[in-house]
N, C-alpha and C positions, 0 to 999 in steps of 0.2 A: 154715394152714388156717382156723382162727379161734382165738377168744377163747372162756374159759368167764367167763362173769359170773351167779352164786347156781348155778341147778343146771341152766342153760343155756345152748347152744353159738353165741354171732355168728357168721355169716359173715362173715368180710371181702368188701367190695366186690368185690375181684378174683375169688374165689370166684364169687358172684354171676353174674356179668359171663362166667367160662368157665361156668357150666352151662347158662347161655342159651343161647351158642354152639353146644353140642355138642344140647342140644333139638333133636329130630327136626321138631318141629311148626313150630317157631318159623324154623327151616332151610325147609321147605315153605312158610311165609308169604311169603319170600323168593324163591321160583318167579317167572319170568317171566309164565307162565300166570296165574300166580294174581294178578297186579298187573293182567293185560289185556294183555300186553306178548307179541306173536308173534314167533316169527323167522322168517326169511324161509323155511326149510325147510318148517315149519311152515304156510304161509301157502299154499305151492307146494303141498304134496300137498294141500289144500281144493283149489285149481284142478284136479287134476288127479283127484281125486275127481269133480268137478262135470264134466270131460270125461268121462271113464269113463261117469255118467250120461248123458248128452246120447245117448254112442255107443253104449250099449244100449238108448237110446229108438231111435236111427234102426233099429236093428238088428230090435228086435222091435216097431214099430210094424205093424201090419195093418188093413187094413179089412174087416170082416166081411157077412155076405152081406145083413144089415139095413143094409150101410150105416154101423156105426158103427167109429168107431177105437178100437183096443185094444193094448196096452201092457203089456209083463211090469214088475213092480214094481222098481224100481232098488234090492235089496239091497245091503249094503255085505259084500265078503269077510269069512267068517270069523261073520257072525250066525247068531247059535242062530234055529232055527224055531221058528215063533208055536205055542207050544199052543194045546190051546182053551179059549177063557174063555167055555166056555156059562153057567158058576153065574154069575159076575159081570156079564154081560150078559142073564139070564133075572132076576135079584135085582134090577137096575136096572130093568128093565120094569114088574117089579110095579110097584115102587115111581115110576114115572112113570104110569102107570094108576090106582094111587088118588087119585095129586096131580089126576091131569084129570077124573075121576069127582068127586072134592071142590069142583074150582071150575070144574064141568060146560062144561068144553074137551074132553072126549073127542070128540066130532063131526067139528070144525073141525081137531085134532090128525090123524084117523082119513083125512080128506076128503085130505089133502096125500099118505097113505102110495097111497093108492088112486089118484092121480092118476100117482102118480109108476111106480105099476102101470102103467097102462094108458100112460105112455110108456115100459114097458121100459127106466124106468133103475132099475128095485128088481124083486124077484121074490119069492114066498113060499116058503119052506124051509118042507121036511114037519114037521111035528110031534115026529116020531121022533126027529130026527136032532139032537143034541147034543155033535156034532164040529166042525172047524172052530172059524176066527176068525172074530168077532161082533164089530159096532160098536154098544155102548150106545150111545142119545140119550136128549135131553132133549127137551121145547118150551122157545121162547123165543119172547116173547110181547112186539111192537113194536104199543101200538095208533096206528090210522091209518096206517099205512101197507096198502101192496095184499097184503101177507102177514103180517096180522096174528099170524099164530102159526105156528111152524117149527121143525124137528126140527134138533138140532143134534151132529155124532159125537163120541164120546170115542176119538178114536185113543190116546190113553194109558193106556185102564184094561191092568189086565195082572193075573193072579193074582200075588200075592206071591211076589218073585223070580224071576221070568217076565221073556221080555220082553215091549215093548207095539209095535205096529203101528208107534208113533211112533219 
């Protein structure tokens, strides 16, 4: 097993060398996955993932009476439902409304949500209502270009151990 030398235990090398072995962690470093390395099984259900998708877009595509196409979200079997992250997308808010009030972009920030109104690709939710999933933004601020400032989504926020949109 080993050696005692004063009032402490060597391992021999061989020692060593089996506890690595049997190490759970060091075994999982050693995963194909974990090098980047797929197998082909592996690579095939992606594909047939990605058909499953395609054929519930053909499936529940529709055109609606404005005219526009609409489309049930390609969930994957098996995914928990979105709670709602009102606090974390109402706490985000704030706090992107001080940041625009501070470096007096609330206007031109404001100007984008209301445009985006009045083409019925956004809507205003009542007040009340605090259900549902919510997409924090941000601004992101390119100057000289023709949109100088633009609201950007956080499909990831999630309450803690939630899941997220993403």
């Amino acid at each position: 097993m080993g050696k005692v030398v004063g009032d402490k235990i060597e391992a021999s090398s061989t020692m060593m060398v089996l506890s690595l072995l049997v190490n759970p962690s060091i075994t999982e470093l050693c995963q194909l996955d974990v090098l980047g390395i797929q197998e082909p099984t592996e690579k095939k259900s992606k594909e047939e993932i990605a058909a499953a998708a395609k054929d519930l877009f053909l499936q529940t595509v529709t055109v609606n009476i404005e005219g526009r196409y609409q489309v049930r979200l390609p969930w994957l079997d098996g995914h928990p439902t979105l709670p709602s992250n009102f606090s974390i997308a109402k706490k985000r808010l704030a706090t992107t409304v001080r940041k625009l009030e501070k470096d007096n972009l609330i206007m031109p920030y404001n100007e984008v949500f209301r445009e985006w109104e009045s083409l019925k690709i956004i809507e205003q939710v009542k007040e009340d209502i605090n259900y549902g999933h919510f997409l924090p933004h941000r601004p992101v601020l390119k100057e000289g270009s023709t949109t100088a400032i633009r609201p950007v989504f956080d499909a990831s926020a999630q309450e803690a151990g939630s899941p997220s949109l993403n």
